[in-house]
Each structure stands twice: as C-alpha cells, then as structure tokens.
N, C-alpha and C positions, 0 to 999 in steps of 0.2 A: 625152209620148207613150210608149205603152207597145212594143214590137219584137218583144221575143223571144218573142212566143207568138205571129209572126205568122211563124216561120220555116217553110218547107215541111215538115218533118221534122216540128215541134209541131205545126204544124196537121192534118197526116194522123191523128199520132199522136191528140189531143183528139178527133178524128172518130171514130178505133176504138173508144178509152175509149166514148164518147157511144154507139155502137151496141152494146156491149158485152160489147167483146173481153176483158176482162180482170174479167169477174165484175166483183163488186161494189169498190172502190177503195179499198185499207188505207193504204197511203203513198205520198206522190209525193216527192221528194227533188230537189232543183236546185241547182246551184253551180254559182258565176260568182267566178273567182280569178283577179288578175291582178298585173305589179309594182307597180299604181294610175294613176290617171287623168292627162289632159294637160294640162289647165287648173290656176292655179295655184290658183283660188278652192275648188276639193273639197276642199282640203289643211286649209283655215280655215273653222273649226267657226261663226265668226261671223256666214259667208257661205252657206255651204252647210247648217249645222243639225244634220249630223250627219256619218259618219264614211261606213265603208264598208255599212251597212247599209240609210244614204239612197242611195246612191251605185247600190249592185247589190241589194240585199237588198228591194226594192220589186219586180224584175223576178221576182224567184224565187219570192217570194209570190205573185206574180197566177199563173205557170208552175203551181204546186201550185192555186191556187183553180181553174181551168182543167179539171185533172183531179179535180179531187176533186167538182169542182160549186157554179159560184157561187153557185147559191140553198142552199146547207148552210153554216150558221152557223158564223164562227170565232168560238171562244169564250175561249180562253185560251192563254198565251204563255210558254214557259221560254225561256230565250235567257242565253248566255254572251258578253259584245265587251269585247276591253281592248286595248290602242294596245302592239301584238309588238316595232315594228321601229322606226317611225317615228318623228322628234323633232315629233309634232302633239298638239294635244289631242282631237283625236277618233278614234273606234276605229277600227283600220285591220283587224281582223278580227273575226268572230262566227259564229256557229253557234246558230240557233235551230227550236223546235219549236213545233208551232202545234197544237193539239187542235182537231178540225171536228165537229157538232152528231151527224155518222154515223157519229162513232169512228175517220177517218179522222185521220193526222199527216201533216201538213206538213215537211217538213223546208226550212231553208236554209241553205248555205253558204258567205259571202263573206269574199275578203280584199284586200287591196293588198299583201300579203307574198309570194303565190305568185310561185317564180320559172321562166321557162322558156315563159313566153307566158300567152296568155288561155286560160282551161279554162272550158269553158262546157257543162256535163253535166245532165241529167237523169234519172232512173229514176222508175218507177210501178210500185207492186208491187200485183196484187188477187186476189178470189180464184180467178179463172181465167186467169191471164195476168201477164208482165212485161214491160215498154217498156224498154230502154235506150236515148238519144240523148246524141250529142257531136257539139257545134255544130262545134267550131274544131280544136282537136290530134286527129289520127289520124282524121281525114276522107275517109281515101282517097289524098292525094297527100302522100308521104312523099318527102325531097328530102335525099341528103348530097351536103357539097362542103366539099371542103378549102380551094378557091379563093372561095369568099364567092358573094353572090346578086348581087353591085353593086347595090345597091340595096334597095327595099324591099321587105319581105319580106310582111307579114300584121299588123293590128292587136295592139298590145301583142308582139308579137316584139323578143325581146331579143337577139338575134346574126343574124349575116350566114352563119356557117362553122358544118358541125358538120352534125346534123339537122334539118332546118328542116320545117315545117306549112304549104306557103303555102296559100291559101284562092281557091278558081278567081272564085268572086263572090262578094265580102264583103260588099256591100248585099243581097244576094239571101238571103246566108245569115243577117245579122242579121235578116231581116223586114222592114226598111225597104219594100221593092218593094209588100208586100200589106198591109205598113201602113196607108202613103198611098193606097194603089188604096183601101179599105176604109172609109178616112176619107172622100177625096174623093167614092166613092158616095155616103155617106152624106147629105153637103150636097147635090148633086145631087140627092137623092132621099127627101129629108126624113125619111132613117130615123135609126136608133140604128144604130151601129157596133158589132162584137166587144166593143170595148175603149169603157168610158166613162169619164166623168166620177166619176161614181158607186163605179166600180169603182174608181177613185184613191182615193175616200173610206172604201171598206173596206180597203184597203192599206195606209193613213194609220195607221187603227188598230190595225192590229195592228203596226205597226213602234214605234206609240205602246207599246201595252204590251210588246213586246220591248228597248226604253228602261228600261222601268221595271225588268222581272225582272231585266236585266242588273244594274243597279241592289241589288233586293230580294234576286235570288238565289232567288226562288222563284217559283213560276207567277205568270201576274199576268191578271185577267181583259181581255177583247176590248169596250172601253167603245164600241158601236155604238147612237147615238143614233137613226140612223133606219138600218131595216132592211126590204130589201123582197124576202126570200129566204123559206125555207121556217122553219117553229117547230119542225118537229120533230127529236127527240130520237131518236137510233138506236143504234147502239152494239152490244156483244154478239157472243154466239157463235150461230151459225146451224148445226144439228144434223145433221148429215146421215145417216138413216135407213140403216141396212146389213141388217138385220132384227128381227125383231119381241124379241128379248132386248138387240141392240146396236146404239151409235151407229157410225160410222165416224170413225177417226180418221185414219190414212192408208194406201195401199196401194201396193206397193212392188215391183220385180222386183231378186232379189239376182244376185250376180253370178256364180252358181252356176244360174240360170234358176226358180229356184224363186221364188214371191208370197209376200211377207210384209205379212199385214193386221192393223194394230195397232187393236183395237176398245175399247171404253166400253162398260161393261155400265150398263143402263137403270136394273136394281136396285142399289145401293149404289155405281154407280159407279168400280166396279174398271172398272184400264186389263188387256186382256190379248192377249196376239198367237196368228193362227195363222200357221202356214206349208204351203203348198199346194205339193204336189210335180210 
C-alpha cells in the first residue's frame, strides 16, 4: 500500500498542482531519510530484494508521479546507491533522477544513514509556482528538554533530551487515515482508488532501471511493457512574447526600485537587458 501521497499536506498540495497553481510542472523532488527500518528482514537483500531504494524510494517515486502526472511517460532513469554505513549487502542510500515524456524530473532521495530522525520533504518546482512540504522535523511543534520525553517520542527518533520533533498524529500524518478511507470506498463501491495496482507496476519499473544505472552508471531506459498513459512527447522552452522584436526572458525589481527586463531578441538571438527607471 502506498501512504505518503495520501497525507493531507500532499493531497491539497497534488489538488493545486491539478488546478494549476504552479504552471506547467518542471521538478518534483521527495526524500525520505531515516537511521533505517525496524524489522530485521529489510536489512537482508535475500528477503527483501533490495536496499533502501525498495524500502523508501517506491513512495518518492509515485510522490513525483503525482505531481508531475501519471498519464506522462517515465522514460529513463540515472541513479547513483552504494551501501555508506551499513555492514549489509544492499544499498543503504541513493539518489535518483527520473526523465518524464513532458520534460518534467523526478527526483528522489533515500537513505538509512540519515541521522537525527525521519526527514520526510517534498518540493515541486513549475512554471508559475513552488510547493514546499515537510512531513515530520519542523512541523510546527519544536520541544527542548534537558530532562528526556520518558518515553516515546515520534517514529524513527533517535533521542529522548535535546530538540525533539514530536508529531501530534502520526497515522494521520503518514496518510494511513485517507489511505484506508480511500481503499475501503473503493470495495464498497466498486471503483478504482487514488493509488492502484497498476500504479505499483509503473513504480516497479522505474526502480528496475534505477538498479540498473546504479549498476551501468549511465541513464538506463524505463522498460514499460503495458502502458495506458498519454504517448506524447513535450519537452522544450515555451516563448513568452514581450514584443514584436523580443522574447522575455525575465523581469526583475532591483533593490534600488528600479525594473530590470532581461530580453531575447527574435533576430539572431542576442540576450540584452533594459532598465526602467
């Protein structure tokens, strides 16, 4: 079951993207970094399959497919994971980039190395807007004590004393609440949910070829056997007209009050600025 794209914060936020708060959607970025998991079977590559990239690196990808748009094709995969800390055989961090059919990048960034609690962040950068969310540290309820918490503190917290993050409702905040609400409609009502079956099997493969570059060290294509998203191909710079000799490139107020307008000239493409008194 997939969670973290069912948290209130990502659901608002995928609703604005969707209406389209933030132009058209260049990068989504997600990490999820923790000291590593509680069970002992994650640890053994024989039971679990793979490292940290099975483990968190599945949740971050559907996080960016989300905003970027699951009918747009991922197509190819650079990805860096090699075992920082740990005495395991599978990576305990990585960092990969995912190319989408709209020119849009995915980012993701997981480890079992980070230390200091669970970091669970998102950003989406487009061309009219930017999203930041943080799931877990720096939520709002900041707590020091030199006398300990007695007791437990917040998932993946590693100290009692000191600065602590507790988390007011941690099902709530993981997504769990509108997970299961969303599923359970589902059967009830014989529809499709948010989050499918299906949508495992595009997640599958791009972690497949994040495996592989890790591996090759070089991009590695997105092998999607059955795809039932959009074909097209986007990409590119979108011109934005400023007048009939130049394009626009940015406009600016300096810190003197004065407009600085860096333009594109139409003919031969010289870059050149004015400034507006």
């Amino acid at each position: 079951l997939e969670d973290l794209v069912y948290t209130p914060k990502t659901l608002k936020a995928i609703q604005s993207t969707r209406n389209g708060a933030l132009g058209k959607v260049l990068w989504a970025r997600s990490r999820e970094t923790h000291p590593g998991p509680h069970s002992e079977w994650f640890w053994d590559i024989e039971k679990s399959g793979g490292g940290a990239i099975v483990d968190m690196g599945c949740h971050c990808i559907e996080i960016s497919r989300n905003f970027i748009g699951k009918d747009v094709r991922p197509l190819e995969v650079m990805c860096w994971a090699d075992t920082q800390v740990h005495p395991i055989e599978a990576e305990d961090s990585a960092v990969g980039l995912v190319k989408y059919a709209s020119g849009a990048i995915g980012q993701f960034e997981v480890s079992w190395t980070f230390r200091g609690g669970m970091d669970l962040r998102d950003e989406v950068s487009g061309t009219g807007g930017t999203i930041w969310l943080n799931h877990w540290l720096r939520t709002g309820y900041d707590m020091f004590t030199a006398e300990g918490q007695k007791g437990y503190v917040a998932e993946k917290a590693e100290t009692e004393t000191g600065w602590l993050f507790p988390v007011g409702d941690e099902a709530g905040s993981l997504g769990y609440v509108e997970m299961f609400t969303d599923m359970l409609n589902a059967l009830d009502k014989d529809t499709e949910p948010m989050e499918t079956f299906y949508d495992g099997y595009v997640v599958n493969t791009i972690m497949d070829a994040a495996y592989k570059s890790a591996r090759s060290k070089q991009w590695e294509p997105v092998e999607l056997e059955i795809w039932r998203g959009s074909d097209e191909i986007g990409g590119g710079i979108e011109l934005q007209e400023f007048d009939t000799d130049h394009f626009l490139v940015k406009e600016e107020i300096m810190p003197d009050g004065r407009t600085k307008q860096i333009l594109k000239e139409k003919e031969g493409g010289r870059i050149v600025e004015r400034v507006i008194h």
